[in-house]
C-alpha positions in Angstrom: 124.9 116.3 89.8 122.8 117.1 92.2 119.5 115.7 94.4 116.4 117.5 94.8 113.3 116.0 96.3 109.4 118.1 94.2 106.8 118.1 96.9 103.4 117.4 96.1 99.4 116.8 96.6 99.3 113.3 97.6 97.8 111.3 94.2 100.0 112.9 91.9 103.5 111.2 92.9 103.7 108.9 89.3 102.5 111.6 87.5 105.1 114.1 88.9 107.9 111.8 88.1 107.2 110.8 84.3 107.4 115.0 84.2 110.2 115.3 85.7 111.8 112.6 83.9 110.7 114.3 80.7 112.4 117.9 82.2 115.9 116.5 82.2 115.7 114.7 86.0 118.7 111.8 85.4 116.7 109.3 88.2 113.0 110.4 89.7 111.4 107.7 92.3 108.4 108.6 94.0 107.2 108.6 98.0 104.4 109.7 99.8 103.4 113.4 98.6 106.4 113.7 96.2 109.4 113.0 94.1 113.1 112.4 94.7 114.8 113.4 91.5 118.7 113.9 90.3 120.2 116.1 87.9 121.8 119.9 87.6 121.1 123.2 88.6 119.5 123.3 85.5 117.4 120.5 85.8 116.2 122.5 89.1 115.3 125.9 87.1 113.3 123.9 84.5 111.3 122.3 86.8 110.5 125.4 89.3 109.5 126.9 85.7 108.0 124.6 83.7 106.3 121.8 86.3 102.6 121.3 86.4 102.2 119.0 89.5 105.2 120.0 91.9 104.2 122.5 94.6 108.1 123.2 95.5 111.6 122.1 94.8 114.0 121.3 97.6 117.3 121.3 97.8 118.6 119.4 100.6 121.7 120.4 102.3 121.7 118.3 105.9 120.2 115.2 107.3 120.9 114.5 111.1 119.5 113.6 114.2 117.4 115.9 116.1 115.7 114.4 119.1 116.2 117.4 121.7 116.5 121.1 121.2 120.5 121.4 121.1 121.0 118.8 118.6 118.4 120.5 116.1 120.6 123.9 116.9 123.9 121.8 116.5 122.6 120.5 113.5 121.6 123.6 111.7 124.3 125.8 112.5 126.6 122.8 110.7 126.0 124.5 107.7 128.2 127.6 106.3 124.4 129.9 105.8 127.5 132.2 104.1 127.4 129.9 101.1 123.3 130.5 100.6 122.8 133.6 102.4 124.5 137.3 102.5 125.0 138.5 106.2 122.0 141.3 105.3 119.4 139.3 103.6 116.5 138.1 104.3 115.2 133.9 105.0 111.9 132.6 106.0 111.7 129.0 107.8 109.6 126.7 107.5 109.2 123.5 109.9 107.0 120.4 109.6 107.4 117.3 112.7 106.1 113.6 112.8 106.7 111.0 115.3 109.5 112.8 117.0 110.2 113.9 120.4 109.9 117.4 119.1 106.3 118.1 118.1 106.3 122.1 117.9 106.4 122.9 114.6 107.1 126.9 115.5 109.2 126.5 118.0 111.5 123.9 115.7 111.1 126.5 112.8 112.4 129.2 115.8 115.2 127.5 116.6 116.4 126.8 112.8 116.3 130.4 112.5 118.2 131.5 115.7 120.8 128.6 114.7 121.0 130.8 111.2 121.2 134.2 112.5 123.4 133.4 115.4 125.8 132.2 113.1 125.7 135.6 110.7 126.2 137.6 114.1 129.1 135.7 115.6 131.0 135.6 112.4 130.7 139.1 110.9 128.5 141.2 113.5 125.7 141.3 111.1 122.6 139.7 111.1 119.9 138.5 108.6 116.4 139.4 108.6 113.0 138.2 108.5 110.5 138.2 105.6 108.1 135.6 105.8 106.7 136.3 102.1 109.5 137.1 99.5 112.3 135.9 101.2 116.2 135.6 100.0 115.8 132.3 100.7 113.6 130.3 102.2 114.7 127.2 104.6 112.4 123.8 104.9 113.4 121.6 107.8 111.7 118.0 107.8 111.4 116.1 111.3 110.4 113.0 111.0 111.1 110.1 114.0 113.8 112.7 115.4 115.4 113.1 112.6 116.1 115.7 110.1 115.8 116.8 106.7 117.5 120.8 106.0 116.6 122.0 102.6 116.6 125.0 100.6 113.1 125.7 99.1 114.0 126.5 95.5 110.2 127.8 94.7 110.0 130.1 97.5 106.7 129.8 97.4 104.2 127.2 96.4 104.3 126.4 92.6 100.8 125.9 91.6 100.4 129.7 92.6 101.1 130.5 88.5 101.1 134.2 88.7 98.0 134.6 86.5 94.6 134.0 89.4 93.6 137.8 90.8 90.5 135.9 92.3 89.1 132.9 93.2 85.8 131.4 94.6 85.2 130.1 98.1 86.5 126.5 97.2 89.3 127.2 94.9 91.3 124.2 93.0 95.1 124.3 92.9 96.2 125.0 89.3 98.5 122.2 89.9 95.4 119.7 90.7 94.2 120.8 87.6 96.7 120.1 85.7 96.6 116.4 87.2 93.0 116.4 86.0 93.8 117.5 82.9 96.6 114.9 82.1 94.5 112.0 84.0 91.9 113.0 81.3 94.6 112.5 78.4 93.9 116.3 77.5 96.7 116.7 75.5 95.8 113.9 73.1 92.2 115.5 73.1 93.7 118.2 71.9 95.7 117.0 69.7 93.2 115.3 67.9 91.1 118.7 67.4 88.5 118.3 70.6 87.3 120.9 72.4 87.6 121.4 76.3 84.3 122.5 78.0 83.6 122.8 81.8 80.1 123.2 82.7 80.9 124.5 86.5 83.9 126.5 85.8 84.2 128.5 88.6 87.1 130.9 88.7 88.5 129.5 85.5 91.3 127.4 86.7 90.6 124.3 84.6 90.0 126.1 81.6 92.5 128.2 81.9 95.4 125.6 82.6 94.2 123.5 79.8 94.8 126.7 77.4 98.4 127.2 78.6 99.0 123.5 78.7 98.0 123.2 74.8 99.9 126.6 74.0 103.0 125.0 75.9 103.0 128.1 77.8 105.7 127.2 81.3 103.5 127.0 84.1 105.8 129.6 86.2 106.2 131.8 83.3 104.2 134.7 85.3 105.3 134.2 88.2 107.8 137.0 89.7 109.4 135.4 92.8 111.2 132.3 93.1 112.9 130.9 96.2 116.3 131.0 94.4 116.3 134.5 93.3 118.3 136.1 96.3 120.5 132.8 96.6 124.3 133.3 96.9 124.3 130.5 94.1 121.9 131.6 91.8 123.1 131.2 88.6 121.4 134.3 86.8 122.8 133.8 82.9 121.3 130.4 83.2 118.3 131.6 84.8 117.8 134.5 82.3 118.3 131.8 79.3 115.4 129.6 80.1 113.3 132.2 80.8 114.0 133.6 77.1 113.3 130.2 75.7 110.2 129.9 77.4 109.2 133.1 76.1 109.8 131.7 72.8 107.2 128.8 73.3 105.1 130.5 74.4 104.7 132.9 71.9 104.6 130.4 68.9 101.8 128.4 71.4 100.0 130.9 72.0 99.9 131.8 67.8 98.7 128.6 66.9 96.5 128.0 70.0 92.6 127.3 68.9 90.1 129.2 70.6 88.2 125.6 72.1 87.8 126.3 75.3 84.1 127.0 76.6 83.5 127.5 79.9 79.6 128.2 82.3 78.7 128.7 85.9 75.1 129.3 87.5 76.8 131.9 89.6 77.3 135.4 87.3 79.7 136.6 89.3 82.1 133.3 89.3 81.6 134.1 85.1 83.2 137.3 85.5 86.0 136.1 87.9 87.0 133.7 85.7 87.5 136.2 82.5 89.4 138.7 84.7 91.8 135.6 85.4 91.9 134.6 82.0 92.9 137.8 81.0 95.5 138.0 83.4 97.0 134.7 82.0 97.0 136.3 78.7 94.2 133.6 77.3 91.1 135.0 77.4 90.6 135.5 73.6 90.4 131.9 73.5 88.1 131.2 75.9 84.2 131.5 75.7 82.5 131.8 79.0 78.8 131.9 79.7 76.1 131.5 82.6 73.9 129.4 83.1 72.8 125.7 85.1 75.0 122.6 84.6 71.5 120.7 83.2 71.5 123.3 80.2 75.1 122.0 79.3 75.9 120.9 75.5 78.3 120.7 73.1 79.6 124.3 71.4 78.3 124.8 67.7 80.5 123.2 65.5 82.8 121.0 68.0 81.8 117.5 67.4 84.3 116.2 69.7 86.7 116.7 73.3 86.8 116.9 76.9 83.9 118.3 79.3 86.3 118.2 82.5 84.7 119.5 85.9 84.9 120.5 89.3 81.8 120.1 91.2 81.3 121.5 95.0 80.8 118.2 97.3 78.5 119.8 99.9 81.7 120.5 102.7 82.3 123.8 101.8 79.9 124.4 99.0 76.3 124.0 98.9 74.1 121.7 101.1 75.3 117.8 101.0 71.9 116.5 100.5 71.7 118.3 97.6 74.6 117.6 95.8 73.7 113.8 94.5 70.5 115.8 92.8 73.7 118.6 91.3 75.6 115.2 90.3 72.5 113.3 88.7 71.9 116.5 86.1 75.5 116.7 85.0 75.0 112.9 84.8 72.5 113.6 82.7 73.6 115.8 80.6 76.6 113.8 79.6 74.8 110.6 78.8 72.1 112.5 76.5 74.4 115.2 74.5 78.3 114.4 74.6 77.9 111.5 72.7 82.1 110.5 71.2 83.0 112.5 74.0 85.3 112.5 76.8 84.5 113.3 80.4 86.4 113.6 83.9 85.2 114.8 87.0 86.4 115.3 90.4 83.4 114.0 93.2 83.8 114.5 96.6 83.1 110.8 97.2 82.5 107.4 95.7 78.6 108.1 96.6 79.1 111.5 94.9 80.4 109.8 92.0 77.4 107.0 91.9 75.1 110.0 91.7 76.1 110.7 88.0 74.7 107.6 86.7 77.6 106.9 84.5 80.4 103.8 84.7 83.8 105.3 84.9 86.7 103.4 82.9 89.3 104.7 85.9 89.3 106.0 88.9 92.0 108.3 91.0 92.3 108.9 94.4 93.3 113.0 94.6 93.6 115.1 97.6 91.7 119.2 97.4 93.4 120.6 99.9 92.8 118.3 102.6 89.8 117.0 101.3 90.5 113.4 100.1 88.6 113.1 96.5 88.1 110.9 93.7 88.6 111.9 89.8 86.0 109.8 87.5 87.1 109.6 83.8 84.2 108.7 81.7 84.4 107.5 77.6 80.8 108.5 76.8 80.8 106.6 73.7 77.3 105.0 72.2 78.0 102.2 74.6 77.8 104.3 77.0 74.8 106.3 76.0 72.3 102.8 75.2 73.8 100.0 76.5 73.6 97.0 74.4 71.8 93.4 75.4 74.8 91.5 76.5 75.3 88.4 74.9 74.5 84.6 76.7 77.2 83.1 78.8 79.3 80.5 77.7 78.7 76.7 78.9 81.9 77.1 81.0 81.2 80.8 82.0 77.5 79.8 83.0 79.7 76.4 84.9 81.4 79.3 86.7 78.2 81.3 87.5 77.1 78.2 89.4 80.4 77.1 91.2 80.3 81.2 92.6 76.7 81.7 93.7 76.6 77.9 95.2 79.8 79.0 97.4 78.0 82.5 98.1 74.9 80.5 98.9 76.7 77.9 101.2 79.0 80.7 102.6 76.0 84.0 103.6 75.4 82.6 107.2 78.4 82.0 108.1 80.4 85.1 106.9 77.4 86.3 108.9 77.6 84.8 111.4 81.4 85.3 112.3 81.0 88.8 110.9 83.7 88.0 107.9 83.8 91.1 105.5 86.7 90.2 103.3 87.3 86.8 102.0 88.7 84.4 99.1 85.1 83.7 97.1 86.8 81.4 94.7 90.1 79.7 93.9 90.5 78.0 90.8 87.6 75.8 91.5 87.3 75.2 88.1 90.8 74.3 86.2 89.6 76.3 83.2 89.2 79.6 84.8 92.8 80.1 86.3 92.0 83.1 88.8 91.3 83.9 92.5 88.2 86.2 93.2 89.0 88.2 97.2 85.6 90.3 98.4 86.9 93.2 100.2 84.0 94.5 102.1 82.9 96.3 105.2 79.0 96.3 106.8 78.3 100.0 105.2 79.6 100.2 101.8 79.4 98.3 98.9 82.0 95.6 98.3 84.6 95.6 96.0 86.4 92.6 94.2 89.8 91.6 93.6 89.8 89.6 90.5 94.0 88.0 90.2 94.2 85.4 87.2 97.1 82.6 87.8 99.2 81.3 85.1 97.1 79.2 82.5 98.5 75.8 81.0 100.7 75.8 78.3 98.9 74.0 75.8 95.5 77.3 76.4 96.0 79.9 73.4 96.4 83.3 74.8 93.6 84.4 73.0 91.1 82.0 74.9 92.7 82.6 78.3 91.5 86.3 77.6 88.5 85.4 77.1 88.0 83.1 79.8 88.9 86.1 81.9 86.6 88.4 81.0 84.0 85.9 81.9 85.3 85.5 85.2 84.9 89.4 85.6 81.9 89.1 84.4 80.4 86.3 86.3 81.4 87.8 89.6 79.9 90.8 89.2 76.7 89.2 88.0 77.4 86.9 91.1 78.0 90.0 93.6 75.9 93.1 92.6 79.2 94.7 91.7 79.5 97.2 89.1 82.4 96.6 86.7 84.1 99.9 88.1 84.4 98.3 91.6 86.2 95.0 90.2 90.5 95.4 90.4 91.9 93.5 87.8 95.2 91.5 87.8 96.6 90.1 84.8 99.5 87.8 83.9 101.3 88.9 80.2 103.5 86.4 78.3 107.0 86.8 78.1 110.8 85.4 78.0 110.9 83.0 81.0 107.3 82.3 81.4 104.1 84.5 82.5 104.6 87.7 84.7 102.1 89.9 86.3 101.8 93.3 84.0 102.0 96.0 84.8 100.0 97.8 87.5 97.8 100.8 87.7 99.2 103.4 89.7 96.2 105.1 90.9 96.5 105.8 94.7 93.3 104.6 95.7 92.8 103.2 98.9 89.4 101.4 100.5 88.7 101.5 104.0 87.4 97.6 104.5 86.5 95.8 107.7 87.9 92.4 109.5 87.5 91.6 113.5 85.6 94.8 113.8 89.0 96.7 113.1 88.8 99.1 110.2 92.0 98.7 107.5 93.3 100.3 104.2 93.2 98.4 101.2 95.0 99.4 97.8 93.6 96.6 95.3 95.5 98.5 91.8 98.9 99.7 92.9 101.0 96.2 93.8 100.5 92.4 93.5 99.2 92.5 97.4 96.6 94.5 98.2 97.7 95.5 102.2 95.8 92.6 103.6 96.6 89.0 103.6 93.6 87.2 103.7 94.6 83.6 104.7 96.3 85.0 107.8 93.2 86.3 109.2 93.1 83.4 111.8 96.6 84.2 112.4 96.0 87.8 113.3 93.1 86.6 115.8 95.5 84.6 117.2 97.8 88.0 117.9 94.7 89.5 119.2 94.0 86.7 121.8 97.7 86.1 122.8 98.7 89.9 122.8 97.0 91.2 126.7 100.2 93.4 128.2 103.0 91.6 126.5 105.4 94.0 123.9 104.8 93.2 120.5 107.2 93.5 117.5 106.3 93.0 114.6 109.3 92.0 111.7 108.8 92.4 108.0 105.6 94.4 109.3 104.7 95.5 105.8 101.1 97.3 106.4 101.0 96.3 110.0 97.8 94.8 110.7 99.2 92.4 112.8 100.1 95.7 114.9 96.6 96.6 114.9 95.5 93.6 115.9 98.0 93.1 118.8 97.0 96.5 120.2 93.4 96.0 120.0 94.1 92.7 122.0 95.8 95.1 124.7 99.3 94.8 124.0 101.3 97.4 126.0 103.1 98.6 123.0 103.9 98.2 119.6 107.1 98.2 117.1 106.4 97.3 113.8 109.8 96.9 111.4 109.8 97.0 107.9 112.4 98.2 105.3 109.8 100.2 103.1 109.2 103.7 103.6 105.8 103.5 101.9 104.6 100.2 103.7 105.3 102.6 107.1 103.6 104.8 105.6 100.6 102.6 105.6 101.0 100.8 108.4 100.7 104.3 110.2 97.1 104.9 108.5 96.3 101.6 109.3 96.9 102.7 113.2 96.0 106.0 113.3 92.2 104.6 111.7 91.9 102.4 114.8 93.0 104.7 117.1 96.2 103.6 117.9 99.0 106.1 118.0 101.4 108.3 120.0 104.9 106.6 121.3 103.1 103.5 122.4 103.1 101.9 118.4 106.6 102.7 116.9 107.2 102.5 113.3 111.0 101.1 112.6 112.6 101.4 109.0 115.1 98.6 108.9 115.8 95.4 108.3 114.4 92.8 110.1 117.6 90.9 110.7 119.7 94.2 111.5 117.1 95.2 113.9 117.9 92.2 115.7 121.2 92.9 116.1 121.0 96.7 117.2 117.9 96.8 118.9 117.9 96.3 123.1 114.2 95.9 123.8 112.8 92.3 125.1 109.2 91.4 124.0 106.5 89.4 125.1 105.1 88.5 121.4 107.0 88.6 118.0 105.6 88.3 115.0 107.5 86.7 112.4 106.0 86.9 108.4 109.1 86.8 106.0 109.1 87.4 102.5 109.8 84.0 100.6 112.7 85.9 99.0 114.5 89.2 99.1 117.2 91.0 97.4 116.6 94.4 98.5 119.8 96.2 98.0 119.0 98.2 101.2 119.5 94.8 103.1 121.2 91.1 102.9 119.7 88.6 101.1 117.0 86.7 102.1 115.7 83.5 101.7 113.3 81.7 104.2 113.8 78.0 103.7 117.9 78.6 103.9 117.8 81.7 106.7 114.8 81.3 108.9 116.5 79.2 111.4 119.1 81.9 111.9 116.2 84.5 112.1 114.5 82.8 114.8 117.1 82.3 116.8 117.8 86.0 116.8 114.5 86.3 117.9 114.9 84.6 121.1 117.6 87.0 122.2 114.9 89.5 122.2 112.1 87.4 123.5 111.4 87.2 127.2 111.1 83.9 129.1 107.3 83.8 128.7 107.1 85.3 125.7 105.9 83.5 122.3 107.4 83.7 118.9 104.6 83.5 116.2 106.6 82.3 112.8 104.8 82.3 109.1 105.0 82.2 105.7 104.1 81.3 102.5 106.7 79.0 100.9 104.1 76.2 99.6 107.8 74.0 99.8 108.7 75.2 103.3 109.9 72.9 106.1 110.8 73.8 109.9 114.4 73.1 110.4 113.4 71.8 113.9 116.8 70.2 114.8 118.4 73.9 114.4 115.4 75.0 116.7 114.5 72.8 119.3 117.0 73.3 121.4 116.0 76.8 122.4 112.4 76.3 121.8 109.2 74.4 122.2 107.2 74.2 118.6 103.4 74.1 118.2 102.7 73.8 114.7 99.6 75.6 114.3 99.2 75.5 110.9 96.3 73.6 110.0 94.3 75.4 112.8 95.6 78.9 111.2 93.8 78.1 107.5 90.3 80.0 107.2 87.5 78.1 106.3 87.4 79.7 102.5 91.4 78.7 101.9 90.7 75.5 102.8 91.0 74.1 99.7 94.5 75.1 99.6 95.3 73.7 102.8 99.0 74.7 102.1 98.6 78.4 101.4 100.5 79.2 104.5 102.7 77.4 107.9 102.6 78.7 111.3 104.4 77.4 114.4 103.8 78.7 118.1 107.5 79.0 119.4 107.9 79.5 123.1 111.3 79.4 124.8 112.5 76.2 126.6 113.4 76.1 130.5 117.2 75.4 130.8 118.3 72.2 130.1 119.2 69.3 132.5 121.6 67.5 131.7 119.9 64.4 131.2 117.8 66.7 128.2 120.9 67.1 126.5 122.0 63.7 127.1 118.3 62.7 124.8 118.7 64.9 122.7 122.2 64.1 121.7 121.5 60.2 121.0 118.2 61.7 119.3 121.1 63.5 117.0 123.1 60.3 116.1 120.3 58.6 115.2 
């Protein structure tokens, strides 16, 4: 059993690993832009040859530290190359740096190839060579925060080149972005059920054309010629030779049965006749039927009552003229509302204005990445509700109670959010008892608002059935209350179970919203997890970092997205260290940084844990921020609970404080209480928590402590004499 990590577009990570699961992967868990899998050689081979979504397949072989030239060389040449490599073949290198001391991508993918070759000519007089295109194999070194990641790159070369595209037009999409498209559009099912696929802007094909193999189970690599493993010393060619025969296999018997329902135009004519050369060179043009003409002409094919119309369109960076494209949108709006009644649609805008332009309310959204062009995929059920919306019904006593309670507090509330320039902020909280849910506004001055909708647990003694229906007024309500189309409300919702209500479970749509507090700019993710990157009762708490943080060191524990970082930097902290044991949260945090500016050396980014941190780390700061978890059982880390180990923590803290410095401590244990005997001997303790609660949590007064902890002068003796008798009483 091996470990392989799939690379991939960023957006596509959940998706990758259900299809690697479904390949034969043993374990798949998914980071930023890809998927860390385990199984056998095997597992490898079927997923260089059958994967949609990956775009390669590593192997790694090395992880070690690299913060200076000679330890990347040391490193490298650690490895017997005579176990991969013969002493005359051939290797390519690629390098890719973050946040390290080295930051020289070619001159780091130099030096893993000197390391290579040097080795070769010291040990048998011979050396390999270069070939940067079809190597033997081909060597993938990751630095990130000076260390290193050595893999083998299994594909060779990126996976979503299929084998089948002899040209493409001046904004092509990756076959394996289509493929997400396709499956985000439940294409298969489509299928299944005897739809049609049409694409009324089909470019060079690729949509069409992947949707054709995908329903003839045709092995996305089948065409391909070169993989990285090929020339490996470990290749195992039987195996090898006997999934490519199987695949054959499929693919025949797919492509016998495989419907011709694939319809395809373009206003360009010469696009047209690109994509049925490619379609012919993926061995599927007899089932496609490809026409020209404008995007406002667009209708169902004679005699296909039902299916997909999955698109493309330009978005006016590389394509077209970006004040025309809304007008582009708004006619393939159009067209979708008036003729694809009982249809299906999904399309890929270049933005959420873009997306706006068709008119239409999408049932999901999904943040995907062109290239480097961050976009948004729109699926659409154009069903007669869709097509001639019907009078909605009369609100409910209770729901029309709500509707009341909500624009009273937006009434009460506009001058001063206003005034104080509050973008995102807690609009209701279980005002009423019978509508169990909080309602966040996550806003920013030049874009509409969106709403985070999280229900609470409702009473015992309310039938599920009602509690449904209570919720779906609230998300009603506050988007009558707000001006919020239902698309832009994120829904949380508890589901009964053994041991009492749980939250369900969440979408996974890697869509993240650039929102506004203090007149810093931060990422939100209101779908993915129960917290949505921001907590809003600790905005007071972060303006506090801002006012205390002038040239003082901050660290930041259990940092999670690190606004508090942002915040102390804005407020001219020196530097930054933000610690948290989550690769992702880092991940984040980082964003979060970089969109305010703030990055280079100055604002470090630690994976650890907190407590260990502590222990290892050297550093003295001016400011530390302390915002536990209530719990933790991470099995990266000890066990953590604040009420029982917070004293412990804070104490730690002051061995890394300096003498003026100031500990800020909070959390949100509702049952929390300051074991101030344990403390008060090395510190002084403001409680600021009453002062910390915003205005619209201040009906739950409790939400959240904070305490100001500043170390004490030494003690005279007369101190300890006090506090002594102060003990035996």
């Amino acid at each position: 059993m091996s470990h392989f990590f799939a690379t991939c577009p960023k957006g596509l990570e959940y998706l990758l690993r259900d299809e690697l699961l479904a390949l034969g992967a043993t374990e798949a868990n998914e980071s930023l832009a890809g998927v860390r899998f385990a199984g056998t050689l095997e597992t490898a081979y079927r997923a260089c040859l059958w994967s949609r979504l990956a775009s390669r397949i590593l192997l790694p072989l090395a992880e070690f530290d690299a913060a200076d030239d000679e330890s990347l060389y040391a490193g490298v040449q650690s490895i017997d190359w005579s176990a991969h490599l013969a002493p005359h073949g051939t290797l390519a290198v690629d390098a890719h740096t973050a946040l390290s001391k080295l930051t020289h991508s070619q001159f780091i993918a130099q030096r893993t190839k000197d390391a290579v070759v040097d080795q070769f000519r010291q040990r048998d007089g011979a050396r390999p060579g270069v070939d940067t295109d079809e190597p033997d194999i081909r060597v993938n070194l990751r630095l990130k925060r000076d260390r290193a990641t050595l893999s083998l790159d299994l594909a060779g070369t990126p996976l979503h080149r299929r084998g089948w595209r002899e040209q493409q037009g001046e904004a092509p999409l990756k076959e394996n972005l289509a493929a997400a498209m396709l499956l985000r559009a439940h294409w298969p099912q489509v299928y299944a059920d005897g739809g049609a696929l049409l694409d009324p802007m089909c470019g060079s094909g690729t949509l069409l054309i992947e949707g054709a193999l995908m329903a003839a189970d045709v092995a996305a690599g089948l065409r391909r010629e070169y993989f990285g493993f090929l020339g490996w010393q470990q290749h195992d060619i039987a195996l090898w030779r006997g999934l490519l025969e199987q695949a054959r296999e499929r693919a025949e018997a797919g492509l016998r049965h495989l419907r011709p329902a694939f319809f395809g135009s373009d206003a360009d004519p010469r696009m047209v006749q690109v994509a049925k050369r490619n379609a012919q060179e993926a061995g599927v043009a007899g089932f496609l039927t490809l026409e020209k003409h404008e995007v406002a002409h667009a209708a169902p094919p004679a005699g296909q009552a039902s299916g997909l119309v999955i698109t493309n369109p330009p978005y006016g960076e590389r394509l077209g003229d970006r004040a025309q494209m809304p007008q582009l949108y708004r006619a393939l709006g159009d067209a979708l509302r008036e003729r694809f009644t009982g249809w299906r649609a999904a399309v890929l805008a270049g933005d959420a204005e873009l997306g706006r332009a068709l008119g239409l309310h999408a049932d999901k959204r999904y943040a995907l990445y062109n290239g480097a062009l961050e976009t948004v995929l729109l699926t659409f059920d154009l069903s007669p509700k869709e097509t001639a919306p019907r009078e909605r019904k009369p609100l409910s006593p209770g729901a029309q109670m709500l509707k009341n309670r909500l624009e009273k507090t937006v009434r009460h509330q506009r001058k001063r959010l206003a005034r104080e320039g509050v973008f995102c902020w807690r609009a209701y909280d279980q005002d009423l008892p019978e509508y169990a849910a909080a309602i966040d506004v996550y806003g920013r001055p030049d874009a509409e608002p969106w709403l985070h909708v999280q229900e609470y647990r409702a009473p015992a003694d309310v039938p599920v059935d009602v509690a449904r229906t209570r919720l779906r007024e609230i998300v009603r309500v506050a988007g009558e209350v707000f001006g919020v189309p239902r698309e832009r409300i994120a829904l949380k919702t508890r589901e009964r179970g053994k041991g009492g209500a749980k939250y369900g479970r969440f979408d996974q749509r890697g869509e993240f919203h650039e929102v506004e507090e203090g007149g810093l700019r931060f990422l939100v993710n209101l779908t993915d997890y129960l917290d949505t990157g921001l907590f809003l009762d600790h905005r007071l708490v972060r303006a506090k970092l801002r006012e205390l943080a002038r040239d003082k060191r901050f660290l930041n524990l259990f940092a999670y997205t690190a606004t508090a970082s942002v915040y102390a930097a804005a407020g001219g902290a020196r530097d930054t260290t933000s610690v948290d044991l989550s690769g992702t949260y880092l991940e984040w945090a980082s964003r979060n940084l970089a969109l305010n500016g703030f990055t280079g050396a100055a604002h470090r980014l630690v994976q650890a844990d907190a407590t260990t941190f502590l222990r290892q780390d050297r550093g003295h700061y001016g400011m530390i921020y302390v915002d536990p978890p209530t719990f933790s059982n991470s099995k990266r880390a000890e066990d953590f609970d604040v009420q029982r180990d917070h004293a412990a923590l804070l104490l730690a803290c002051a061995e890394r404080l300096a003498s003026d410095g100031v500990v800020v401590f909070s959390n949100n244990f509702r049952r929390f209480k300051l074991d101030v005997d344990a403390l008060e001997e090395r510190f002084t303790i403001e409680d600021w928590s009453a002062a910390s609660i915003p205005f619209d949590f201040a009906r739950r007064a409790d939400i959240h402590g904070c305490w100001l902890l500043r170390l004490r002068a030494q003690a005279s003796p007369w101190e300890d004499s006090v506090r002594h008798l102060r003990g035996r009483r």
